[in-house]
MIZATI-894221 format. One record per residue (C-alpha): residue in one letter; x, y, z. Coordinates in Angstrom, 2 decimals, always signed. Each point is the difference from the previous one (the first is absolute). Layout:
% residues N
+----+---------+---------+---------+
: aa :       X :       Y :       Z :
+----+---------+---------+---------+
:  A :       X :       Y :       Z :
...
+----+---------+---------+---------+
//
This chain:
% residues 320
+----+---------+---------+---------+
: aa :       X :       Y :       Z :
+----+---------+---------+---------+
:  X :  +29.69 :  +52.64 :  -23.57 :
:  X :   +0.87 :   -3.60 :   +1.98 :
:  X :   +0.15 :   +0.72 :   +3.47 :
:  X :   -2.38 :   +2.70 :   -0.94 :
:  X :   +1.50 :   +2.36 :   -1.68 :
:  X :   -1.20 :   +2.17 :   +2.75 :
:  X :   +1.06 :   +3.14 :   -1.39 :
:  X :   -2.95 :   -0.46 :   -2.27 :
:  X :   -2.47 :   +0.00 :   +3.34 :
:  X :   -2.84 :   +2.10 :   +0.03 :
:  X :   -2.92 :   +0.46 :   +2.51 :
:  X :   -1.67 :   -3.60 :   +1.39 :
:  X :   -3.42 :   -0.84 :   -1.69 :
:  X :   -1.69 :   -3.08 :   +1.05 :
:  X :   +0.82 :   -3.19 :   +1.26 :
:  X :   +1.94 :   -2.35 :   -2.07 :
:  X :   +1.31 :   +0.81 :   -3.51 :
:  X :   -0.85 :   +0.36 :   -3.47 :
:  X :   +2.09 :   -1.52 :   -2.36 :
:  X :   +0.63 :   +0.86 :   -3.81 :
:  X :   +1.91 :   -2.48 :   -2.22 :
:  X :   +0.76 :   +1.61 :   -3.29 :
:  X :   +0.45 :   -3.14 :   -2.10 :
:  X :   +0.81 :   -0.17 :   -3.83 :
:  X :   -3.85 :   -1.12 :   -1.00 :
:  X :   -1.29 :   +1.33 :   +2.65 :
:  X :   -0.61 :   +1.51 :   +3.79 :
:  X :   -0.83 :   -1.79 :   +3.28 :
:  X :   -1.15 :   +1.35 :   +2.64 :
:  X :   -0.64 :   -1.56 :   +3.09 :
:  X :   -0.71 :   +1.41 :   +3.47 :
:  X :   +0.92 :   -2.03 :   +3.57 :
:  X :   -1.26 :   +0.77 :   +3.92 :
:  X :   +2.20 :   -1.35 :   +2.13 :
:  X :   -1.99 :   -1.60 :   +2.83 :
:  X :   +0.90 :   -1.01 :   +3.89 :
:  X :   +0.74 :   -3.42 :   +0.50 :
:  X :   -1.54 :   -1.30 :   -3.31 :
:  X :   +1.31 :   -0.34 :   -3.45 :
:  X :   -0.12 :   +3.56 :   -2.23 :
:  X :   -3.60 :   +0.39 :   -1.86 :
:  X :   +0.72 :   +0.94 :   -3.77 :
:  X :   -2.86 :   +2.59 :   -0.61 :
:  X :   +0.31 :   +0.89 :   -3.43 :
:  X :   +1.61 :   -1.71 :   -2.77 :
:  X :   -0.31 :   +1.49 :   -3.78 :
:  X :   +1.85 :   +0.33 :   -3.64 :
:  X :   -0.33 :   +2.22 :   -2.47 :
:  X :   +1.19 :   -0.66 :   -3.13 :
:  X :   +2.49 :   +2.41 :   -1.98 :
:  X :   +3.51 :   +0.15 :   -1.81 :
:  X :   +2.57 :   +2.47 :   +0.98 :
:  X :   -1.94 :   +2.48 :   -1.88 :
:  X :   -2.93 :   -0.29 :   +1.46 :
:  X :   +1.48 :   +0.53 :   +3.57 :
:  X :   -0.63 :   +3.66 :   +0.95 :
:  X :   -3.97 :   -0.49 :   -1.64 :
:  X :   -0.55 :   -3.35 :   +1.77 :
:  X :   +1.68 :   +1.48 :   +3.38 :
:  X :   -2.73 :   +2.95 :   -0.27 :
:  X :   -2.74 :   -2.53 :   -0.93 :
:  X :   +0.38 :   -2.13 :   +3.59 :
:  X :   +1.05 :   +3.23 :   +2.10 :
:  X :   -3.80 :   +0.92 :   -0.68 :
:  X :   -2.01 :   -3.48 :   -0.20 :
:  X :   +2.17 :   -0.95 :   +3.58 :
:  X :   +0.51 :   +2.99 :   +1.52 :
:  X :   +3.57 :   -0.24 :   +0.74 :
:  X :   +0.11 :   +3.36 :   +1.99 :
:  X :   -1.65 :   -2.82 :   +2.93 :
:  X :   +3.42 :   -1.55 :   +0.20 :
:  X :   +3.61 :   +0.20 :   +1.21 :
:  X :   +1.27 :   -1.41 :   -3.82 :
:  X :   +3.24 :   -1.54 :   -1.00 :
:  X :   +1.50 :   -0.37 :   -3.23 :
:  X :   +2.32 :   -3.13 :   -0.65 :
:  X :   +3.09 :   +0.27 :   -2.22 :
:  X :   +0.76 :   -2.52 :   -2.72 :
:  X :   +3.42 :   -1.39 :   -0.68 :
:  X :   +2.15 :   +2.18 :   -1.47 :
:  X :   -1.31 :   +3.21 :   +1.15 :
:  X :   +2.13 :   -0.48 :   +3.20 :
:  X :   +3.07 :   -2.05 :   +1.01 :
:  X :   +0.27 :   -2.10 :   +3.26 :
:  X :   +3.80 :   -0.11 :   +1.28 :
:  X :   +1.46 :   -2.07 :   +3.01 :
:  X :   +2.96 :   +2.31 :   +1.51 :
:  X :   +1.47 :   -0.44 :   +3.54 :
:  X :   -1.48 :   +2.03 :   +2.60 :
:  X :   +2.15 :   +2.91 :   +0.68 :
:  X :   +1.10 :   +0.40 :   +3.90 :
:  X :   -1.23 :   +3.58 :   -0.17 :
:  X :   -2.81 :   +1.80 :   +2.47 :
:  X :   -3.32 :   -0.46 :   -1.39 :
:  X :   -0.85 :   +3.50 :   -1.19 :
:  X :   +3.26 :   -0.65 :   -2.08 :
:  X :   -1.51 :   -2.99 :   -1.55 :
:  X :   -1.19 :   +0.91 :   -3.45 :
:  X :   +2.91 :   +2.08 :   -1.02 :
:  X :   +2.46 :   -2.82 :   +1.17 :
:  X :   -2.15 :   -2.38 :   -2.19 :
:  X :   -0.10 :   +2.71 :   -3.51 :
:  X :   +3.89 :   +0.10 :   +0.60 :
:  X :   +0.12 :   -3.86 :   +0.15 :
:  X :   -2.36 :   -0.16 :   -3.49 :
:  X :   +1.86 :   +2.85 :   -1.54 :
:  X :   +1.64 :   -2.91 :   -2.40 :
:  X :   -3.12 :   -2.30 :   -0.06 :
:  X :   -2.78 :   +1.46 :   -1.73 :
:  X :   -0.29 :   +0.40 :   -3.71 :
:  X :   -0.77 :   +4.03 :   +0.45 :
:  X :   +1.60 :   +2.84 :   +1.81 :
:  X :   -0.51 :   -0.39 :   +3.78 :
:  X :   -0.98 :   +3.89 :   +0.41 :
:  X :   -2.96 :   -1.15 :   -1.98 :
:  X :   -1.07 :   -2.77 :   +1.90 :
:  X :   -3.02 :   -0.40 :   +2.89 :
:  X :   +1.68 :   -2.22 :   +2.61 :
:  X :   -2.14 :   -2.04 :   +2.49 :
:  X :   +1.86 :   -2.42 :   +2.41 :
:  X :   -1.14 :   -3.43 :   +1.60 :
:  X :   +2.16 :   -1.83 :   +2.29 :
:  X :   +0.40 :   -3.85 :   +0.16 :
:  X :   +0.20 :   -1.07 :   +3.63 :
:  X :   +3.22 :   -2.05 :   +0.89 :
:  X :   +0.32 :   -2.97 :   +2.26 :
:  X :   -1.01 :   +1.20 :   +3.11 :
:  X :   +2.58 :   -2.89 :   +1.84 :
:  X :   +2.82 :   +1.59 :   -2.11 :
:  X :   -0.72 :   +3.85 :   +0.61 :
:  X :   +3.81 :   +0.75 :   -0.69 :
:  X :   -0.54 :   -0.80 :   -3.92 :
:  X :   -0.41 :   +2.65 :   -1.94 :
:  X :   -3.45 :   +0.08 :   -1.23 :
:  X :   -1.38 :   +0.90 :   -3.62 :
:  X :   -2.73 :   +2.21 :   -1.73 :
:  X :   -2.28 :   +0.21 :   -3.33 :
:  X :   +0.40 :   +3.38 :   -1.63 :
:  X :   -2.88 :   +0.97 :   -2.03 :
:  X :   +1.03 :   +2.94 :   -3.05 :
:  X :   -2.45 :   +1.19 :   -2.52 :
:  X :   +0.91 :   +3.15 :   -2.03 :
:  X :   -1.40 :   +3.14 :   +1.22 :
:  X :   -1.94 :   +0.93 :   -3.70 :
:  X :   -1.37 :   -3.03 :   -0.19 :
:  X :   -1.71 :   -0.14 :   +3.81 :
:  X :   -0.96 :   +3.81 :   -0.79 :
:  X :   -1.88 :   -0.94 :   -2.98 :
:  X :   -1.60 :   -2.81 :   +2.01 :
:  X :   -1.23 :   +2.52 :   +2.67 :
:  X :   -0.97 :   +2.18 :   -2.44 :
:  X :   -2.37 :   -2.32 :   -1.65 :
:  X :   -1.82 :   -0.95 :   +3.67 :
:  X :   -0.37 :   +3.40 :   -0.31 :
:  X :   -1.28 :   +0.96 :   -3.03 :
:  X :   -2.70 :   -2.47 :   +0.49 :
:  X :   -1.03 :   +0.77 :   +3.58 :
:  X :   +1.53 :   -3.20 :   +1.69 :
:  X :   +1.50 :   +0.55 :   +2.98 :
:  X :   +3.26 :   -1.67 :   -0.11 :
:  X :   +1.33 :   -0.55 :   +3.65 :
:  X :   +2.94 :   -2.88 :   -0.80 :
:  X :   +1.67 :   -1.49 :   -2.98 :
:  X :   +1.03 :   -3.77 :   +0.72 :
:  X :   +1.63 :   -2.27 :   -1.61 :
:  X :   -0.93 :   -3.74 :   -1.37 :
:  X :   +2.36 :   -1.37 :   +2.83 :
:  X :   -1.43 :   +1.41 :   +2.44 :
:  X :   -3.35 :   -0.96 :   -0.20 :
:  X :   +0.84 :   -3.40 :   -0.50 :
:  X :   +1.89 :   +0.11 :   +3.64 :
:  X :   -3.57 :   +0.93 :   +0.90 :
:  X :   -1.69 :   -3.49 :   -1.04 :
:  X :   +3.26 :   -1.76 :   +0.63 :
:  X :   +0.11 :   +1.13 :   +3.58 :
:  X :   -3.84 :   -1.06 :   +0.87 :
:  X :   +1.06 :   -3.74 :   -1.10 :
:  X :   +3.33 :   -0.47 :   +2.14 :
:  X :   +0.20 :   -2.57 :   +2.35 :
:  X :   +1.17 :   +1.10 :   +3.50 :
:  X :   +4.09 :   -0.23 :   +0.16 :
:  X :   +0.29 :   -0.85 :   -3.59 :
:  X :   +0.42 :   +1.98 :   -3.61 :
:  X :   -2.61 :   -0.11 :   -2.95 :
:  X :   +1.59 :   +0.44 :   -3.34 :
:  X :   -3.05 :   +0.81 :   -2.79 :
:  X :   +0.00 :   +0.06 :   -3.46 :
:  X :   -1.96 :   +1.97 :   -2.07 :
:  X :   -0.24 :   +1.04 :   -4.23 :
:  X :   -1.61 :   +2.08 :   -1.99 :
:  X :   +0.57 :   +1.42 :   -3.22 :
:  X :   +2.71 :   +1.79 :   +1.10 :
:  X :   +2.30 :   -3.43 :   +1.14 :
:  X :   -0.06 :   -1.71 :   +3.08 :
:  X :   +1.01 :   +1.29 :   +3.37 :
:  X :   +1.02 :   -1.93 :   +3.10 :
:  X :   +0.35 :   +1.73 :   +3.49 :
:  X :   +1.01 :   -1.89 :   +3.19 :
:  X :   -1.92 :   +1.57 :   +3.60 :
:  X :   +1.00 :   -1.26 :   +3.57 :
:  X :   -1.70 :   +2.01 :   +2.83 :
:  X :   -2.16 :   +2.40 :   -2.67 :
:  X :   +3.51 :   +1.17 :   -1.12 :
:  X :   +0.96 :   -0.33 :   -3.87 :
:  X :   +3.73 :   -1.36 :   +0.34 :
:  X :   +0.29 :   -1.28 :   -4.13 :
:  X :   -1.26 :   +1.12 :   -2.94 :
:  X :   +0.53 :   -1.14 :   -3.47 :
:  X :   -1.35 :   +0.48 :   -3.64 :
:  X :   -0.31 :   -2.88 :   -2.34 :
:  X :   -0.09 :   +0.65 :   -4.22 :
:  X :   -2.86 :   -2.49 :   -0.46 :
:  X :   -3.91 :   +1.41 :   -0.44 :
:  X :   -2.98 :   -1.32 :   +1.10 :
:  X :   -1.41 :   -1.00 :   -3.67 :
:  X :   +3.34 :   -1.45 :   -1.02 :
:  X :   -1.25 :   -2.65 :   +3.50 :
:  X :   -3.36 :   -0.23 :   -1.17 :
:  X :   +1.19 :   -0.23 :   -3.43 :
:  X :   -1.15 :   -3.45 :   -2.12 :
:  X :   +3.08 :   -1.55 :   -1.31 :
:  X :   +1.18 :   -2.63 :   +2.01 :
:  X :   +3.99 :   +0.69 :   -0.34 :
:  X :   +0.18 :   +3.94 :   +0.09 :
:  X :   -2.02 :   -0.21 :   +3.16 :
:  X :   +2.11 :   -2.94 :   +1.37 :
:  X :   +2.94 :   +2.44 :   -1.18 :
:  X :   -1.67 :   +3.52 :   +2.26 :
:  X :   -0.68 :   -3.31 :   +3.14 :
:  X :   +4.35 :   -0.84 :   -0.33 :
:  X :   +0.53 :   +3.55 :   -0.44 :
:  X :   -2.13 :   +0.80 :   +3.45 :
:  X :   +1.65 :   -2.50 :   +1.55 :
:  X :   +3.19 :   +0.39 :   -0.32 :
:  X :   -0.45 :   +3.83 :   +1.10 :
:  X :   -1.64 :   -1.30 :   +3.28 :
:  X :   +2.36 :   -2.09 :   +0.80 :
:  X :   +2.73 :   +2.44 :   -0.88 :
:  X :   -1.78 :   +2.27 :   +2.58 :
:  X :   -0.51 :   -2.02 :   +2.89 :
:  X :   +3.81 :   -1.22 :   -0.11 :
:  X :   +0.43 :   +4.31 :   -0.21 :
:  X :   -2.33 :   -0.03 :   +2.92 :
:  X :   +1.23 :   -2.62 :   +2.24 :
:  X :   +3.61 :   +1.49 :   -0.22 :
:  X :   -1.42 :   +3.54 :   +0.76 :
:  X :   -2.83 :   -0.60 :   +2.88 :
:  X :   +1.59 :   -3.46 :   +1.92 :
:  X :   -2.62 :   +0.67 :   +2.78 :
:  X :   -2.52 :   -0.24 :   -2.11 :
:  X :   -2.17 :   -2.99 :   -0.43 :
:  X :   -1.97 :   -0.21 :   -3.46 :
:  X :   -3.45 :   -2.12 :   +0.49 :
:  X :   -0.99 :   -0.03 :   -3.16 :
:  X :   -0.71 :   +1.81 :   -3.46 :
:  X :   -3.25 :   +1.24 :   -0.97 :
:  X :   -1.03 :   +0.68 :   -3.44 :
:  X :   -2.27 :   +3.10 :   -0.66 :
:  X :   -3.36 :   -1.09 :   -1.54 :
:  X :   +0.86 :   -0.62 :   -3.91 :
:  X :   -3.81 :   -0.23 :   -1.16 :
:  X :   -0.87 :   -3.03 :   -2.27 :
:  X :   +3.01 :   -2.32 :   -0.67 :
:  X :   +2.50 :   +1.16 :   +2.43 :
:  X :   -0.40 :   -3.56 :   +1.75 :
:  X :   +2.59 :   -1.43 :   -2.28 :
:  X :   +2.94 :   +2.64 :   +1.58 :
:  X :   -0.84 :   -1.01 :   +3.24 :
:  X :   +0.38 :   -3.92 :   -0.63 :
:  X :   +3.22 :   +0.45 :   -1.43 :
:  X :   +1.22 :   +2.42 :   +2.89 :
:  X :   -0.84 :   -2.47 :   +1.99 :
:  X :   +2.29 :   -2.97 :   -1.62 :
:  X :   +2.64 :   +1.78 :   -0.67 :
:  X :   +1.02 :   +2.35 :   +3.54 :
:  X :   +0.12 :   -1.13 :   +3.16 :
:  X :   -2.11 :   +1.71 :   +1.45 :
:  X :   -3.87 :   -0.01 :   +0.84 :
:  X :   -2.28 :   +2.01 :   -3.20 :
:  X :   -3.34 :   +1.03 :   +0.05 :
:  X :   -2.12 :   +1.65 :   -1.49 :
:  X :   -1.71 :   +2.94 :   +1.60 :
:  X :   -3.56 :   +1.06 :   +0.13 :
:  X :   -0.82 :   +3.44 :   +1.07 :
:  X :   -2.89 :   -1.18 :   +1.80 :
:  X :   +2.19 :   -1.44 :   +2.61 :
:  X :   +0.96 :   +3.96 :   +1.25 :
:  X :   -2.48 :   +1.78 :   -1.05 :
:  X :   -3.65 :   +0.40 :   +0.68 :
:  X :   -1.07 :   +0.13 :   -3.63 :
:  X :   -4.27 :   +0.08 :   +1.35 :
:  X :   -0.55 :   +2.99 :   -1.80 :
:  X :   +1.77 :   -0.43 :   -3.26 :
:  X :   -0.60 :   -3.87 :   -0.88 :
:  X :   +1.04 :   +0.33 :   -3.53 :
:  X :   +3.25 :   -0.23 :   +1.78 :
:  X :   -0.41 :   -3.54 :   +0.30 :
:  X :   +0.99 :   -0.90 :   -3.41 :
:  X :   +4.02 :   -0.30 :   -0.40 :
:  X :   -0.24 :   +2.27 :   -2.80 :
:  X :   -1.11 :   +2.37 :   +1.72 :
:  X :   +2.40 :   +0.09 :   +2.98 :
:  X :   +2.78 :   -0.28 :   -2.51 :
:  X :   -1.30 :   +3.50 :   -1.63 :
:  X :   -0.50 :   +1.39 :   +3.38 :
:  X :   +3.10 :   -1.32 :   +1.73 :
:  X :   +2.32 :   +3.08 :   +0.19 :
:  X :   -2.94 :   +2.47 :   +0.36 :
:  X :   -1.09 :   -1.80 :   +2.75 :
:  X :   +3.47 :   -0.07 :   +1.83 :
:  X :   +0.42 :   +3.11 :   -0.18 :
:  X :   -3.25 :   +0.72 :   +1.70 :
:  X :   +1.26 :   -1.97 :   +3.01 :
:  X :   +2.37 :   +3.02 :   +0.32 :
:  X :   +0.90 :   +0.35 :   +4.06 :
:  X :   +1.20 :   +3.60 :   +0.96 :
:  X :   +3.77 :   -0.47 :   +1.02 :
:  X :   +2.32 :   +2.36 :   +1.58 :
:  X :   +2.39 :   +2.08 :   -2.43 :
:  X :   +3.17 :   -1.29 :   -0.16 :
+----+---------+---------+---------+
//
C-alpha cells in the first residue's frame, strides 16, 4: 500500500512491474521496464472488460492468456478502499514510527484503528528551515478488506507483491515531468472524481480529491460542464493558496492536466484564463517510450491507462 505497503513484499520476479487496475467496467493492465538513462519502455498495455462480478473470472482469464506468474504484480486501490491522512511527524526513533502514527489516527479514521493496515510516507520539509517540524501522509485501509484483496491474488494465481494507491502512482508520472528546482502540480479524473497531487524533488507534498467525474467534463451541455470547469477551479485555487501557506520554499511551475481523451481541450483553455499559472496538457509520449504499444498514442487511450501505468513506474523505496 503507498510507499509500498511493504509488508505485502514477496520474492523479486523480473524487472519492472506489472500493474493491475481493477476499474468499475473493466481491468488494465499495463507492464513498465525502467531503463538507464532513457525514458521507461511501456511493454504491455491491455483491458479486459468486466463488472464487479465478473472480477475473480476475468482475473483468472488474463492470469493464463499473460502469464502473470512472469511478473512482480501490483494491485492499485480505488478511492474509498483506503484513507490518506496528513498528521505531524512524531519526534520518535524510527522503529517507533508506525505505532506513534496509529496513536495519532486513533480519532481519524472512520473504523477501529486495531483494524487498520498502516503504511507511512513522509513529506520532506524545507531543508533551509530543518528546525520546523516536518509532516507525513498516513495511509489506513481496514485489515478485512486488504485480506480479501490478497486472498483474491491468490485464489487466482497472481502473485501480488504491493498494493498502491492512485496517489502514488501519479507521483510516479508527476515526478518524470518536474522541472529542476521547481514543483509540478497534475491533475487527473476518472470516473471516480478528480485528483490533484503536487511533487517537488519526486516527493508527493499535496494531495487532494475533487467531487467532479470525468464524463460530467466531457459531458455535452454547455452550462453543467461550465458548472464541473467553476467547480474545478475554484478547488485548485483553494489548494494552491493551501499549498503556498504550507510548502513557502516551494516553487510551483506549472499544472499539468492528465490526458482527458476526446474533448478534454476545453478544461484546459479555461484553466488557463482563469489561474495564474502556466496549464498544459500532458501527453504520455513525452515520458514514456510508448514504441511497443502505439495504440497508446491516442488520448483515449492514455486516459484509460493513466493510473495503471503510474503505478508501473513504481521505484523500490526504503521502509519508513
Amino acid at each position: 500500500m503507498a510507499v509500498g505497503m511493504r509488508l505485502f513484499s514477496k520474492i523479486k520476479k523480473t524487472a519492472g512491474w506489472l500493474s493491475i487496475d481493477i476499474q468499475e467496467d473493466g481491468i488494465c493492465l499495463t507492464h513498465v521496464a525502467l531503463m538507464p538513462a532513457a525514458r521507461p519502455q511501456v511493454e504491455l498495455i491491455a483491458f479486459y472488460p468486466a463488472d464487479k462480478t465478473q472480477t475473480t473470472a476475468t482475473l483468472e482469464k488474463l492470469a493464463r492468456e499473460l502469464h502473470t506468474d512472469r511478473y512482480e504484480c501490483t494491485n492499485l486501490l480505488n478511492p474509498g478502499e483506503y484513507q490518506l491522512l496528513s498528521v505531524d511527524a512524531p519526534n520518535v526513533p524510527q522503529d517507533e514510527l508506525k505505532t506513534a502514527i496509529r496513536w495519532r489516527l486513533k480519532d481519524m479514521l472512520d473504523f477501529h484503528i486495531d483494524d487498520a493496515t498502516i503504511d507511512v510516507l513522509d513529506i520532506p520539509g524545507d531543508k533551509n528551515a530543518p528546525e520546523r517540524k516536518g509532516s507525513m501522509y498516513a495511509v489506513a485501509a481496514h485489515d478485512q478488506f486488504i485480506k480479501q484483496r490478497q486472498t483474491l491474488f491468490e485464489q487466482v494465481k497472481i502473485p501480488l507483491s504491493v498494493i498502491d494507491i492512485p496517489e502514488m502512482a501519479q507521483r510516479n508520472i508527476s515526478a518524470l515531468l518536474e522541472p529542476e528546482g521547481r514543483g509540478l502540480a497534475l491533475l487527473s479524473f476518472d470516473s471516480t472524481g478528480g485528483l490533484l497531487t503536487i511533487t517537488f524533488a519526486g516527493e508527493l507534498y499535496l494531495s487532494r480529491r475533487f467531487d467532479v467525474t470525468l464524463s460530467q467534463l466531457l459531458q455535452t451541455d454547455v452550462d453543467q460542464k461550465n458548472a464541473c470547469y467553476d467547480r474545478t477551479t475554484l478547488e485548485l485555487q483553494r489548494s494552491f493558496d493551501h499549498f503556498e501557506r504550507q510548502f513557502r520554499f516551494i516553487a510551483v511551475s506549472k499544472l499539468m492536466l492528465a490526458p482527458l481523451g476526446d474533448g478534454g481541450s476545453g478544461l484546459q483553455e479555461y484553466l488557463a484564463a482563469n489561474l495564474y499559472m502556466p496549464v498544459e496538457t500532458m501527453n504520455l509520449e513525452a515520458v514514456l517510450d510508448i514504441s511497443k504499444v502505439p495504440e497508446l498514442q491516442q488520448p483515449q487511450q492514455q486516459q484509460l491507462y493513466f493510473m495503471a501505468l503510474g503505478a508501473a513506474l513504481r521505484h523500490e523505496v526504503k521502509a519508513l
